[in-house]
C-alpha positions as CSV (number, residue, x, y, z in Angstrom):
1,X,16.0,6.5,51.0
2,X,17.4,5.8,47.9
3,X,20.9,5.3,48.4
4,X,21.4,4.2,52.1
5,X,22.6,0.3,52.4
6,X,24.7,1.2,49.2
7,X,28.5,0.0,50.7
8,X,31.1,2.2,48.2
9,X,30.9,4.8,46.0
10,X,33.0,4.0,43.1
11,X,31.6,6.4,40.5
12,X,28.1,7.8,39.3
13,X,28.2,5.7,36.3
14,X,27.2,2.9,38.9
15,X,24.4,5.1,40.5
16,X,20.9,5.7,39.3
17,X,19.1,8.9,39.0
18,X,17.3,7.9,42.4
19,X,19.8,7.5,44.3
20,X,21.8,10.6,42.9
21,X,18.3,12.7,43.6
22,X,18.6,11.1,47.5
23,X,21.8,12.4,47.8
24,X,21.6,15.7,46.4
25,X,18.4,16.2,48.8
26,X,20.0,15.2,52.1
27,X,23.0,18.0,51.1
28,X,20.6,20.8,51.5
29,X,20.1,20.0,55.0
30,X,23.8,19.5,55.6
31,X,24.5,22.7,54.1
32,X,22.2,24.4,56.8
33,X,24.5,23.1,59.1
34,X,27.6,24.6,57.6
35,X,26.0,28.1,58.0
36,X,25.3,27.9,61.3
37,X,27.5,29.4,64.1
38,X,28.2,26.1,65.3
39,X,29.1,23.3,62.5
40,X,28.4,20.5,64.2
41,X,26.0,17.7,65.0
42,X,26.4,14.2,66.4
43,X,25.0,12.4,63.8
44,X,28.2,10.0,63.1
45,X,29.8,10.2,66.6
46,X,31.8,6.7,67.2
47,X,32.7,6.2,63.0
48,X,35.9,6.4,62.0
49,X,36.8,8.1,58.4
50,X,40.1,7.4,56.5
51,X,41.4,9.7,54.3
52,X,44.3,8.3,52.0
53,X,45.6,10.2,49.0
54,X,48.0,9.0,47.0
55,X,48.1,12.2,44.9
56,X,48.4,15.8,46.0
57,X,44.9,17.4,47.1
58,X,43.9,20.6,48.8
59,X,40.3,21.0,48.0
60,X,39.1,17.3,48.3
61,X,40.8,16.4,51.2
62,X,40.3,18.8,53.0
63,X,36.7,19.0,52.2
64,X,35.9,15.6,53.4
65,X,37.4,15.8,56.2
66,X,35.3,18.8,57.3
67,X,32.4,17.1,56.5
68,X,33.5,13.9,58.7
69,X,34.4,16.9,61.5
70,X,31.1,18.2,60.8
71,X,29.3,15.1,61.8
72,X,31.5,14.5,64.9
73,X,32.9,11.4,63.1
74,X,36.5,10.7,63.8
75,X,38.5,11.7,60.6
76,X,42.6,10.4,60.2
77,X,44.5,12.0,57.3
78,X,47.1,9.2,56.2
79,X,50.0,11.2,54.0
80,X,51.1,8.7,51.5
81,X,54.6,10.5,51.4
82,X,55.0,9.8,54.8
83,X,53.3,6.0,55.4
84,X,54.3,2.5,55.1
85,X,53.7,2.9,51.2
86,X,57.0,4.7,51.0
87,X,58.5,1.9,52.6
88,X,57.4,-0.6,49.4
89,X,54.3,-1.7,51.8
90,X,51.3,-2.4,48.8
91,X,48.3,-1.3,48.3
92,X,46.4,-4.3,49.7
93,X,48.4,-4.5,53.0
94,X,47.9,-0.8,53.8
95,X,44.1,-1.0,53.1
96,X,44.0,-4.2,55.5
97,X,45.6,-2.3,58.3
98,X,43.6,0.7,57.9
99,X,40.9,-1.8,58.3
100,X,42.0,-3.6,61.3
101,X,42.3,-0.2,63.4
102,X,38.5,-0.1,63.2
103,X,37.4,2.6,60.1
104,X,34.2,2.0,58.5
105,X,34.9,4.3,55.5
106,X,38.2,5.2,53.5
107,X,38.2,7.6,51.0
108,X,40.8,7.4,48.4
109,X,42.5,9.0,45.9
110,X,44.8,7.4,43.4
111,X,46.7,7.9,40.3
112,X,45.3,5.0,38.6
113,X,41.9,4.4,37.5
114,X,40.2,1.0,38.9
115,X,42.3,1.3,41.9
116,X,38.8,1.9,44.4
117,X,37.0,-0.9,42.8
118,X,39.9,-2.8,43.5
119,X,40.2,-1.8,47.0
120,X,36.5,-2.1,47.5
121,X,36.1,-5.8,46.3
122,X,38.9,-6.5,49.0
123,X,38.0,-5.2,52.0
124,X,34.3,-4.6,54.0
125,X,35.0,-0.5,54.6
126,X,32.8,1.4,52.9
127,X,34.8,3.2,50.0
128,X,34.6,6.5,48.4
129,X,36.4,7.4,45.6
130,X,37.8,10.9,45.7
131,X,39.7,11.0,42.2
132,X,41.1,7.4,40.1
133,X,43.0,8.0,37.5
134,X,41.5,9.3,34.3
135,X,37.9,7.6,35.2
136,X,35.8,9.1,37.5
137,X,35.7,12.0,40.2
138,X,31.7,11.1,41.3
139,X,31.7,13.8,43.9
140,X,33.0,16.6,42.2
141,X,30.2,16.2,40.1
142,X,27.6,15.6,42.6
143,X,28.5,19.1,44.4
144,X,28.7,20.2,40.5
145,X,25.1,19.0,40.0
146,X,24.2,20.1,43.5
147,X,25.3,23.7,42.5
148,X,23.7,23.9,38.8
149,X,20.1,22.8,40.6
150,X,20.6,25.4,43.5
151,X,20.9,27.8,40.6
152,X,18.6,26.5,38.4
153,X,16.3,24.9,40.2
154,X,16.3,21.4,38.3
155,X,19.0,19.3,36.4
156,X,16.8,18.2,34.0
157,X,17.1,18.4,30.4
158,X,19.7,21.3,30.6
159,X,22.5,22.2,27.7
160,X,25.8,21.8,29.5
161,X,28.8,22.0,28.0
162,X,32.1,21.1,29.8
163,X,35.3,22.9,28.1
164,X,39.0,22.0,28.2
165,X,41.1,18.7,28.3
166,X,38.4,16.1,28.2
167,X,40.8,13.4,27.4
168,X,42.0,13.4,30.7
169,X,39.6,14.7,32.6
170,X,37.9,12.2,35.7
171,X,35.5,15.4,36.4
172,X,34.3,15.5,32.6
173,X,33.3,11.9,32.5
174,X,31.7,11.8,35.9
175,X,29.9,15.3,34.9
176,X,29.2,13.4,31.3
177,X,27.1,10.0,33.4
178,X,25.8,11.9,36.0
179,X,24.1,14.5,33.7
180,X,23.1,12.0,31.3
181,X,20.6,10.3,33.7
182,X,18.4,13.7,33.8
183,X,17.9,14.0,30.3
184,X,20.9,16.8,29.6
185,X,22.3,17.7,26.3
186,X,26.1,17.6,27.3
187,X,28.7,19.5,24.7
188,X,32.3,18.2,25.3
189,X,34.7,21.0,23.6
190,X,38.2,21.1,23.4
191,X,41.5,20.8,21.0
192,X,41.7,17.3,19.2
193,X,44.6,16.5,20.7
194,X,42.8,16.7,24.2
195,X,39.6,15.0,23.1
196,X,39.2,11.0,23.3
197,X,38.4,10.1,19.4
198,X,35.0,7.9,20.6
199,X,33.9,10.5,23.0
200,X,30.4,10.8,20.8
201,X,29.7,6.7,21.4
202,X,28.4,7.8,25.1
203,X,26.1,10.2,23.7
204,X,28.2,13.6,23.8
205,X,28.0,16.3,21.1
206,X,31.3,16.9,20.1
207,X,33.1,20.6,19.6
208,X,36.3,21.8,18.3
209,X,35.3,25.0,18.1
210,X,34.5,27.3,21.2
211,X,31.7,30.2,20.2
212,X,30.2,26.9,18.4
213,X,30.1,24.5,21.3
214,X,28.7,27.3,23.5
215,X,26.1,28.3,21.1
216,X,22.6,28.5,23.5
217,X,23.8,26.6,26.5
218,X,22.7,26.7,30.0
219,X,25.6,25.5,32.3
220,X,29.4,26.2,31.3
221,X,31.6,24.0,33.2
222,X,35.2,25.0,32.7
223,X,38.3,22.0,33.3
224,X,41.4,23.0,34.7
225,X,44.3,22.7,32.1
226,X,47.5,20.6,33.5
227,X,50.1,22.6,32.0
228,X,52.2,19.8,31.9
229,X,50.1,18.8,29.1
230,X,51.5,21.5,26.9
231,X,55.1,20.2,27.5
232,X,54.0,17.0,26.1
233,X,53.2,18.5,22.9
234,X,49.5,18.0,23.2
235,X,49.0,21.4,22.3
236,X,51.5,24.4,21.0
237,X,51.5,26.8,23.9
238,X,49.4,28.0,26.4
239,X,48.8,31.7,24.8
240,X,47.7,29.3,21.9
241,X,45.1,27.3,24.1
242,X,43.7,30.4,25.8
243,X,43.4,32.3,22.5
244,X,41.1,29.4,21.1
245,X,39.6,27.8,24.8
246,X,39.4,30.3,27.3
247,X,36.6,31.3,28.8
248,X,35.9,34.9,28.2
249,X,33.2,37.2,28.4
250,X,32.8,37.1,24.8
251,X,32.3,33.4,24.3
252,X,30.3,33.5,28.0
253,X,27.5,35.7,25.6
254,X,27.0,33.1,23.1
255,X,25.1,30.9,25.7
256,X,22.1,31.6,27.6
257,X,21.1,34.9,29.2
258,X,21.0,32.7,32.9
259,X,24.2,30.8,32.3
260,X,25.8,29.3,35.2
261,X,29.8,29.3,35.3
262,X,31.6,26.3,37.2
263,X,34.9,25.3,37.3
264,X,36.3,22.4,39.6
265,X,39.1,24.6,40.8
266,X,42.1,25.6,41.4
267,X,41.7,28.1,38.5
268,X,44.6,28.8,36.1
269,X,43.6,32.4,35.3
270,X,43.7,33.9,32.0
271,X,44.4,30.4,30.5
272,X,40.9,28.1,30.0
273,X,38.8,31.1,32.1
274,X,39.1,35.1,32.4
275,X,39.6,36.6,35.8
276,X,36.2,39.1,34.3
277,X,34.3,35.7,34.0
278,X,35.7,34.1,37.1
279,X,34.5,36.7,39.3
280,X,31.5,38.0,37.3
281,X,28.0,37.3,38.8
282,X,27.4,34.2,36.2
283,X,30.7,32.1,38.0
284,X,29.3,30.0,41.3
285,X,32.9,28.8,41.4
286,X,33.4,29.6,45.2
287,X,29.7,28.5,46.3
288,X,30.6,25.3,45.0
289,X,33.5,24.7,47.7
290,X,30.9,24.9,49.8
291,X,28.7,22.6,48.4
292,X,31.3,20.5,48.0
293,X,31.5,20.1,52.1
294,X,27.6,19.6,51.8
295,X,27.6,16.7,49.5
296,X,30.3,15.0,51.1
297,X,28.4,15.4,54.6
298,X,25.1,13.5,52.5
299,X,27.0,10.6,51.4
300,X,29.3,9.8,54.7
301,X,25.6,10.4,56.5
302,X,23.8,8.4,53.8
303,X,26.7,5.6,53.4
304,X,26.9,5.4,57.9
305,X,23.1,5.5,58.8
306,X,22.4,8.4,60.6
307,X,19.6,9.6,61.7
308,X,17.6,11.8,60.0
309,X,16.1,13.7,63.4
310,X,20.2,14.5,64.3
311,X,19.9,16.8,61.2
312,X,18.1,19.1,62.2
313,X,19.8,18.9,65.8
């Protein structure tokens, strides 16, 4: 298949379309499995998955390690607030332990960007990167691109715009290269002030303006605003930022007729999206937590070897 042998996942600029296709295949097995009275198989029985978050997470954490549970792997949550690392112990010294206790896969989360790659060229774990920085968040846009061609029925050659702070945004770029290798249009909109000034060199259309940006689109992918942001001055207030960005049912009319909703969650309501939108019919915003689970079951499968006939087990 086309991405088992591959050691880490660092991000889906790294990944070809094949082996993004490979993974988004073997989910829709895996999410079978979540349905089913009993969630489990023992396809990874004997592996060992690390989790290790250096920055708060609900959603992401939790999901992986529901999808190790899933596949009977064994699944340790190390709390950075709580480790060695509070103790001055560095990065490289807890990833080598970690190591030595017999894990074959750490997923990470970090504040800085790079700081997978780094841990990947330094130890032979596989590593997945669950959020670095301001660079990439690969599977929140794999369950994101999992969830627009459950809908749809393809990824290809959609318009998808992603709306909100793009500037810092790990889930806009990862969105922005995954898309990109099946032919979409992708729309970044947003304030200036919360738009990198060379966004357009990757091959993004460009939007200040809202009802603009959202003109005939197929796939509306809202980011979540940090509203620390708007203490920094980035932009006035947040009645100001919802009055121009938010997603209403207004703007939601400008796109297509079939528009899909996402939004990488958790939701601040009434600022970038309306409570009407984000429980209206077009919003998958809750189907993609569970997708979420299903990707991340497809890669620790894909990344462990299993076997294909405990799938369906």
């Amino acid at each position: 298949m086309g991405f088992k042998g591959r050691k880490d996942l660092l991000g889906l600029q790294y990944l070809t379309r094949d082996e993004i296709t490979t993974i988004l295949d073997v989910a829709m097995p895996m999410k079978d499995i979540i349905l089913r009275d009993i969630k489990k198989v023992p396809t990874l029985r004997g592996k060992v998955m690390v989790t290790l978050f250096y920055e708060p997470s609900t959603r992401t954490r939790t999901s992986f390690e529901l999808a190790g549970k899933y596949l009977s792997a064994d699944t340790v949550n190390l709390t950075v607030s709580t480790s060695s690392v509070q103790k001055g112990e560095s990065l490289r010294d807890t990833i080598k332990t970690i190591e030595v206790m017999g894990t074959d896969v750490v997923v990470i989360r970090h504040s800085m960007s790079g700081v997978p790659n780094y841990v990947a060229q330094n130890t032979s774990m596989r590593v997945i990167n669950a959020g670095d920085g301001i660079h990439e968040h690969p599977t929140q846009a794999l369950l994101d691109m999992y969830s627009i061609r459950e809908k749809k029925g393809t990824v290809e050659n959609l318009k998808v715009a992603i709306l909100g702070d793009i500037l810092h945004s790990r889930v806009a770029r990862s969105n922005i290269f995954g898309l990109q290798k099946f032919g979409c249009e992708v729309r970044v909109i947003g304030p200036p002030t919360l738009m990198p000034p060379d966004i357009e060199k990757i091959g993004v259309k460009k939007y200040f303006n809202t009802e603009e940006g959202l003109e005939g689109v197929d796939v509306i992918n809202v980011l979540r605003i940090q509203k620390e942001r708007q203490r920094r001055g980035l932009f006035p207030t947040l009645d100001e930022y919802a009055n121009l960005y938010c997603l209403t049912r207004d703007r939601v009319a400008l796109a297509q007729p079939d528009v899909l909703v996402l939004h990488p969650g958790p939701m601040n309501r009434g600022v970038e999206i309306s409570s009407e939108v984000a429980d209206s019919q077009v919003a998958v915003i809750n189907e993609q937590v569970t997708n979420g689970v299903a990707v991340r079951m497809a890669l620790l499968y894909l990344m462990m070897g299993g076997a294909r006939d405990e799938i369906a087990g």
